[in-house]
Residue, then its C-alpha position, 0 to 999 in steps of 0.5 A: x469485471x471479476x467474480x470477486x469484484x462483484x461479490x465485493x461489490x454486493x458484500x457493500x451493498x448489502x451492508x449499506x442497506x443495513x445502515x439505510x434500514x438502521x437510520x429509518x431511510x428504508x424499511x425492512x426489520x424483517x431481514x434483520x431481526x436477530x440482535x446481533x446483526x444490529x451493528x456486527x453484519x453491517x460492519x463485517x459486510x463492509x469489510x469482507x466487500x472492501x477487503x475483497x475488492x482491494x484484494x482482487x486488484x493487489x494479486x492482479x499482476x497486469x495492474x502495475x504499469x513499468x515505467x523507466x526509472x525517473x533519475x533526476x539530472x544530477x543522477x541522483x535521487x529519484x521522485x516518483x508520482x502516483x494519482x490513481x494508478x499503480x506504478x512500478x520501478x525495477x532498478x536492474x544493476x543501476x546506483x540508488x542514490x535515494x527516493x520520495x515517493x508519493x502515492x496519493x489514492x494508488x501504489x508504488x511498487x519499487x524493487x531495489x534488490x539488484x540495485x547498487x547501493x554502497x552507502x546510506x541512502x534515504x527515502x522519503x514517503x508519503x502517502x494519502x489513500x494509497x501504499x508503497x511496496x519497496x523491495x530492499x537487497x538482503x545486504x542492507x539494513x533498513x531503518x524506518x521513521x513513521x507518522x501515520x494516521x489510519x496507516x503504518x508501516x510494514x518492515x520484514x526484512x531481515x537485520x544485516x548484523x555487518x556494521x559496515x553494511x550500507x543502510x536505507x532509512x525509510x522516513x514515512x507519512x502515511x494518511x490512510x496509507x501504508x508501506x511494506x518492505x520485504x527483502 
């Protein structure tokens, strides 16, 4: 286990005794006497535990398992599946002809820079508890449609002022979830 697993895991642990000492479960008003911890500390030792532990896991290289890209029969669009893991898709010259990702408490890395994209194509997202990090080539546009809740939709990439240059439309449902896209 990691050193900032752990102190992640002591950060929720002391702000879960906070909330048991607030709701009368334990007794210990000696720690908490000042009256801005009543509900600043419990909240942000949630956080910082959370963000340390997600954090931790997001920069572990070793996480992402490569598969093989799961082109569908007809050679086009491809549907990738993640439950409680991390996937990860490298196109390495092959034609993208369009994706749905879902992604339901784990992630989907997809790197699409050195893939050969010649049209528009689309990619269709869900997510529940999870994310997408998707890597776009610098020659496309990209257009996002989203409906989160609790999530959004991260775009940094940079606008192709080329009107001919093909586009991929992101269309993205994010429940506690979210996407980044990056050249």
């Amino acid at each position: 286990m990691k050193v900032r697993t752990i102190i992640g895991i002591l950060l929720i642990v002391a702000g879960a005794w906070k909330l048991a000492n607030m709701w009368g479960v334990i007794e210990n008003d000696w720690l908490w006497r000042q009256p801005w911890t009543s509900y600043v500390a419990p909240v942000a030792l949630l956080y910082l535990g959370a963000m340390i532990i997600v954090n931790s896991y997001r920069r572990d290289p070793d996480q992402w398992l490569q598969r093989p890209l799961p082109i569908g029969e007809d050679g086009k669009r491809i549907c990738c599946s993640v439950h409680y893991g991390g996937d990860e898709y490298i196109y390495r010259g092959e034609p993208f002809h369009g994706a749905r990702l879902d992604a339901f408490c784990g992630g989907i890395r997809m790197d699409l820079r050195e893939a050969t994209i010649t049209e528009d194509e689309e990619i269709d997202i869900h997510t529940f508890c999870g994310g997408i990090e998707l890597f776009v080539p610098a020659h496309v546009n990209v257009l996002v449609k989203s409906r989160s809740f609790f999530g959004g939709v991260g775009n940094a990439t940079v606008h192709v002022s080329d009107k001919n240059a093909p586009c991929i439309h992101v269309v993205a449902s994010n429940f506690f979830g979210g996407v980044d896209i990056k050249n």
